[in-house]
C-alpha positions, 0 to 999 in steps of 0.5 A: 547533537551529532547530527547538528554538527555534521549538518553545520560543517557541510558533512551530511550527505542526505538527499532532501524529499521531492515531490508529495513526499515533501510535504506530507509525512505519511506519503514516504516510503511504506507510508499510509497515505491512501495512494502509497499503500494501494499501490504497494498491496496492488498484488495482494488486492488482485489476489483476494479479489481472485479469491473472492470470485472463486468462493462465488463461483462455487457457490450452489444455489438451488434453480427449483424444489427438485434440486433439493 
Protein backbone atom coordinates (compact mmCIF):
# COMPACT_ATOMS: atom_id res chain seq x y z
CA UNK A 1 0.00 0.00 0.00
CA UNK A 2 2.96 2.39 0.53
CA UNK A 3 4.05 2.08 -2.40
CA UNK A 4 0.59 3.38 -4.18
CA UNK A 5 0.69 6.30 -2.03
CA UNK A 6 4.41 7.43 -2.67
CA UNK A 7 3.61 6.75 -6.62
CA UNK A 8 0.32 8.66 -6.19
CA UNK A 9 1.66 12.09 -4.37
CA UNK A 10 4.80 12.26 -6.91
CA UNK A 11 7.65 10.70 -4.47
CA UNK A 12 8.72 7.78 -6.12
CA UNK A 13 11.84 8.25 -7.96
CA UNK A 14 12.27 5.05 -9.84
CA UNK A 15 13.86 5.18 -13.29
CA UNK A 16 11.39 2.93 -15.69
CA UNK A 17 12.96 0.03 -17.93
CA UNK A 18 14.44 0.63 -21.39
CA UNK A 19 14.85 -1.13 -23.92
CA UNK A 20 14.46 -5.25 -24.17
CA UNK A 21 14.16 -5.12 -20.47
CA UNK A 22 11.00 -3.41 -20.82
CA UNK A 23 9.13 -5.94 -22.38
CA UNK A 24 10.44 -9.05 -21.20
CA UNK A 25 10.76 -9.94 -17.69
CA UNK A 26 13.42 -12.49 -17.85
CA UNK A 27 15.87 -9.89 -19.78
CA UNK A 28 16.73 -7.97 -16.41
CA UNK A 29 19.52 -8.01 -14.55
CA UNK A 30 21.08 -11.60 -13.97
CA UNK A 31 18.02 -12.34 -15.97
CA UNK A 32 17.78 -15.90 -17.82
CA UNK A 33 16.78 -15.09 -21.13
CA UNK A 34 19.43 -16.86 -23.40
CA UNK A 35 21.40 -13.50 -24.69
CA UNK A 36 21.59 -11.97 -20.93
CA UNK A 37 23.06 -14.92 -19.27
CA UNK A 38 25.86 -15.81 -22.32
CA UNK A 39 26.85 -12.73 -21.73
CA UNK A 40 27.15 -12.67 -18.19
CA UNK A 41 29.15 -16.33 -17.95
CA UNK A 42 31.26 -15.41 -21.22
CA UNK A 43 34.64 -15.78 -18.82
CA UNK A 44 33.31 -18.86 -17.42
CA UNK A 45 32.52 -20.48 -20.74
CA UNK A 46 36.02 -19.45 -22.08
CA UNK A 47 37.40 -21.31 -19.13
CA UNK A 48 35.74 -24.74 -19.48
CA UNK A 49 36.16 -24.47 -23.43
CA UNK A 50 40.16 -24.14 -22.22
CA UNK A 51 39.66 -27.02 -20.04
CA UNK A 52 38.16 -28.97 -22.46
CA UNK A 53 40.87 -28.66 -25.17
CA UNK A 54 43.52 -29.24 -22.45
CA UNK A 55 41.82 -32.70 -21.43
CA UNK A 56 41.97 -33.63 -25.42
CA UNK A 57 45.53 -32.40 -25.56
CA UNK A 58 46.55 -35.33 -23.15
CA UNK A 59 44.74 -37.71 -24.41
CA UNK A 60 47.06 -40.73 -25.70
CA UNK A 61 45.96 -42.71 -28.10
CA UNK A 62 48.12 -45.70 -29.62
CA UNK A 63 49.41 -44.78 -33.38
CA UNK A 64 50.27 -48.92 -33.95
CA UNK A 65 50.62 -52.35 -31.71
CA UNK A 66 53.88 -51.40 -30.50
CA UNK A 67 52.84 -48.60 -28.56
CA UNK A 68 50.93 -51.05 -26.59
Amino acid sequence: MALDKAIDSGKEHRKPYYGSKRFDRTCRNHGSCGHCSENRKHKYTKRLQDTIDQLEQLKWEPTDESDL
